[in-house]
Structures are given as structure tokens and as C-alpha cells.
C-alpha positions in Angstrom: -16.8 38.4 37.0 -16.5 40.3 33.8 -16.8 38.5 30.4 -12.9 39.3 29.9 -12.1 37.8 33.1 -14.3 34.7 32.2 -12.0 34.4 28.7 -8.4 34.8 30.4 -9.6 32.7 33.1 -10.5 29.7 30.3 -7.5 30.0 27.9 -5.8 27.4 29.5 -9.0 25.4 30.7 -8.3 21.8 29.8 -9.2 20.7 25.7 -8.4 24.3 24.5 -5.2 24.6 22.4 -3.1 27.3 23.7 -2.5 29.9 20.8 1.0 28.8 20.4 0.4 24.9 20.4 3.5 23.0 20.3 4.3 20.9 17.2 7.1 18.5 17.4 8.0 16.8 13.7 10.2 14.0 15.7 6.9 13.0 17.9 5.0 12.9 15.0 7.8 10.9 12.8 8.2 8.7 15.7 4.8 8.0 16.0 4.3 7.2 12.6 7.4 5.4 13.0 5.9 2.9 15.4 2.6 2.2 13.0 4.7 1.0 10.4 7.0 -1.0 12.9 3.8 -2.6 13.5 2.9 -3.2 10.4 5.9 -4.8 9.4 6.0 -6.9 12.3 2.9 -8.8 11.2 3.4 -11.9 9.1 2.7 -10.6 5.6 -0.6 -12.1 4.9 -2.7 -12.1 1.6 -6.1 -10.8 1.9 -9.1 -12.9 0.8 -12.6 -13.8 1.0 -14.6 -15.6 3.7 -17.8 -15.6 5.2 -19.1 -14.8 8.5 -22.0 -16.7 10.7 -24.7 -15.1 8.9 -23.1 -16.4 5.3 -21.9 -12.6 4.6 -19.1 -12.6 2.2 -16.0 -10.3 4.2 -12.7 -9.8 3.2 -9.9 -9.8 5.4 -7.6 -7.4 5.2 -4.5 -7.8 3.1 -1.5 -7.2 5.8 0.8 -6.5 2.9 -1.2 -3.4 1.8 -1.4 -1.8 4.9 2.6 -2.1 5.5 2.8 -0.2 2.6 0.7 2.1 3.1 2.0 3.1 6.6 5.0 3.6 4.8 3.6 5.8 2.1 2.6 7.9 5.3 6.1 8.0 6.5 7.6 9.0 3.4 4.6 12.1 3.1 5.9 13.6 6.6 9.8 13.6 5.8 8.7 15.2 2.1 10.5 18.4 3.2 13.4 16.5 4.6 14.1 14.6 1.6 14.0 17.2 -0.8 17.2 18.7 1.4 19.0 14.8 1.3 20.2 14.2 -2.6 21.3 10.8 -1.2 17.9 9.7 -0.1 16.5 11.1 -3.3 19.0 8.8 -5.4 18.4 5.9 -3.9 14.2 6.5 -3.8 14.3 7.0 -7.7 15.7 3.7 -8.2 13.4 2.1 -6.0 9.8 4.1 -7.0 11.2 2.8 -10.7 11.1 -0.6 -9.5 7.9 0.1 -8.1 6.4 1.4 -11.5 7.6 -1.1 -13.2 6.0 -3.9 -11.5 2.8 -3.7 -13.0 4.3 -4.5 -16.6 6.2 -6.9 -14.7 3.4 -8.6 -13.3 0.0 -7.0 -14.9 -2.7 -8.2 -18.0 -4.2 -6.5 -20.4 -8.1 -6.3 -20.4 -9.7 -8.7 -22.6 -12.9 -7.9 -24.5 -14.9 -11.1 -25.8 -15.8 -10.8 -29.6 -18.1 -13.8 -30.8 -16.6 -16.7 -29.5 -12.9 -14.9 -29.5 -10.6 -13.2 -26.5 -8.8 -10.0 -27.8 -6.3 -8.6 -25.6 -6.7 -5.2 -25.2 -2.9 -4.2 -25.7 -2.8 -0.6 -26.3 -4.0 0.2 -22.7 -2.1 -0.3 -19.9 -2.0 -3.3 -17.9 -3.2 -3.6 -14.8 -3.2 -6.0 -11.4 -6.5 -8.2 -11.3 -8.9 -7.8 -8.2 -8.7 -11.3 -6.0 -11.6 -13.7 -7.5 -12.2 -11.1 -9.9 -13.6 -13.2 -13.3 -11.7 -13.4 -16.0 -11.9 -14.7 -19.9 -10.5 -17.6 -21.0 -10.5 -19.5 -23.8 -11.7 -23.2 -23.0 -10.9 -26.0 -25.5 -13.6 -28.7 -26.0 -12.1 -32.3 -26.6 -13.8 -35.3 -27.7 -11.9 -38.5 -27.6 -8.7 -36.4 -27.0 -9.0 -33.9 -29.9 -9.9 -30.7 -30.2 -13.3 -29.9 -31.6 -14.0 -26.6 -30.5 -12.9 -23.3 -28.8 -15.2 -21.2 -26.5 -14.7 -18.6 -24.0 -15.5 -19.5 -20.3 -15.6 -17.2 -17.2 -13.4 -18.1 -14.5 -13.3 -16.3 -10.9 -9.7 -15.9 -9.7 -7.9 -17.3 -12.2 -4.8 -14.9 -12.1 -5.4 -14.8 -8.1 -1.5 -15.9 -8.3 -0.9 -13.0 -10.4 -1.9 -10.6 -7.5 -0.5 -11.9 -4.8 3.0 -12.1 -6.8 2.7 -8.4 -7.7 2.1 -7.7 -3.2 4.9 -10.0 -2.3 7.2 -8.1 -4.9 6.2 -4.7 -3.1 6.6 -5.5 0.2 10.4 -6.4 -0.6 10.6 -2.9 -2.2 8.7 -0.8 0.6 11.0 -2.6 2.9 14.2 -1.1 0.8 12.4 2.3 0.8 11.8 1.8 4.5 15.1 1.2 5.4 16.4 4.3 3.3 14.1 6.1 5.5 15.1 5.0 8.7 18.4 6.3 7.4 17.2 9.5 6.7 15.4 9.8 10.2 19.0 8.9 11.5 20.5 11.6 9.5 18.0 13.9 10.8 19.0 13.2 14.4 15.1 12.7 15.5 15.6 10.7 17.7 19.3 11.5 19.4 19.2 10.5 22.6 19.3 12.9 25.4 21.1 13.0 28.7 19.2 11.7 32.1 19.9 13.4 35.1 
């Protein structure tokens, strides 16, 4: 056997792409459809802190963030497809502007301890605290009911609320941009059904 019969004998040998693979957008849309049909299908849980056998500190996922990332992923493979659909495109800005605005909605500002003094830093943006992430705050120290002093204390998780406030908020808006979508992929005719003989 010559070494050009050994290559045309292998070009179709199992685990080799043939040179004109096929590449079917719906397949992959529908696959990608079914991982955030997944997602979604979960209960919407808030990630947190626990510990194993060994006392490890883990942290279980947060359910909410990957929903919305699997439809971030959805939304990145129908890029070209929106950009032809002005309606999809309408309806997306009004929800991404919801979406951007949440964290003024929702955010703090960093806070720098001077002395015994919290200053917010206002003139950066705000931001969604970290789950038990330790946070400033000013403590007041009573005596028989009345103030006597201020100091700052250190307090893990204190605007754990605040986080899980800004997640709930998104999910409800991924699930809007989710639907719009599942419109789009209708639009498309991905998934049109075809006749069984």
C-alpha cells in the first residue's frame, strides 16, 4: 500500500473531521437551548458558604448565576440573528437598561475608614457586595441608654441581603430576555417541525 492509498483510505476513519464538516446553527441553538431550560428549571437558589467533613469552607453554587449565564450564552449564538430582528433589538435595549441600572438600584459605595470615621466613597461607582464579605459600620456605644461614643466595627455579611436582592432582580430580567429569545428562535423557524414518513 502506497502512502496516498494509506491517506484516502483514513479520511473517513472514525474521529477525523471530514474536510467539509457539517455545522448546523439550529443543533447548536437547540442545544444551548436545553442548558438554559435546565437552568431555569432549578429552584433559584442563593449561593453560600458551608463546610465539608474535613471543616473546609465551600461554596455552593449560586443557581441564579448560572441561569443567567446560560442565557448570556444563548443570546452570544443568535448575535448575527438579532442584529437582522429590529424588534428583538427594541425590546433587548429596554431590558439590558434595566439590567444596568440595577446596580445603582441595589449597589454601595466603598467606604474607606478615617480615624474613627466611615466616608463613603461616592464618586466611584457602586458596586454589589461579595456574600460575607466584611463591611464598615459605624457602631454606637451606649451606657445607661445614651450615647457615649461612635466607633467603627467590622461586620461579615452585613449587606448579604443586598446581594441576594440584586440576583432575585436579575433572574426576573433574564427571564424577560429569555422569553424574547425564544421568540426570536420562533421567528427564525429553528426548530419547524418536519414531516414523518
Amino acid at each position: 500500500m502506497t502512502d496516498e492509498d494509506y491517506e484516502n483510505e483514513n479520511l473517513d476513519a472514525p474521529g477525523e473531521y471530514p474536510s467539509k464538516g457539517d455545522y448546523s446553527k439550529a443543533e447548536i441553538v437547540r442545544s444551548q437551548c436545553g442548558k438554559v431550560n435546565d437552568a431555569r428549571s432549578k429552584e433559584m437558589k442563593e449561593g453560600y458558604f458551608n463546610t465539608d467533613k474535613l471543616g473546609n469552607r465551600i461554596y455552593v453554587p449560586d443557581t441564579r448565576k448560572e441561569f443567567i449565564s446560560s442565557v448570556i450564552r444563548l443570546r452570544n449564538l443568535l448575535s448575527p440573528e438579532i442584529e437582522r430582528d429590529s424588534a428583538f433589538k427594541d425590546k433587548e435595549k429596554n431590558i439590558m437598561e434595566k439590567i444596568e441600572e440595577a446596580i445603582n438600584k441595589f449597589g454601595i459605595y466603598e467606604r474607606e475608614v478615617i480615624g474613627n470615621k466611615i466616608i463613603e466613597q461616592s464618586k466611584k461607582p457602586k458596586y454589589i457586595p461579595n456574600i460575607g464579605e466584611i463591611i464598615p459600620l459605624m457602631k454606637i456605644i451606649k451606657r445607661k441608654g445614651v450615647s457615649i461614643s461612635q466607633d467603627v466595627d467590622y461586620l461579615p455579611g452585613v449587606f448579604d441581603r443586598i446581594h441576594h436582592n440584586y440576583w432575585n432582580y436579575l433572574v426576573n430580567l433574564y427571564d424577560k430576555l429569555d422569553r424574547e429569545l425564544s421568540n426570536l428562535i420562533d421567528r427564525c423557524n429553528y426548530f419547524k417541525e418536519g414531516i414523518n414518513f
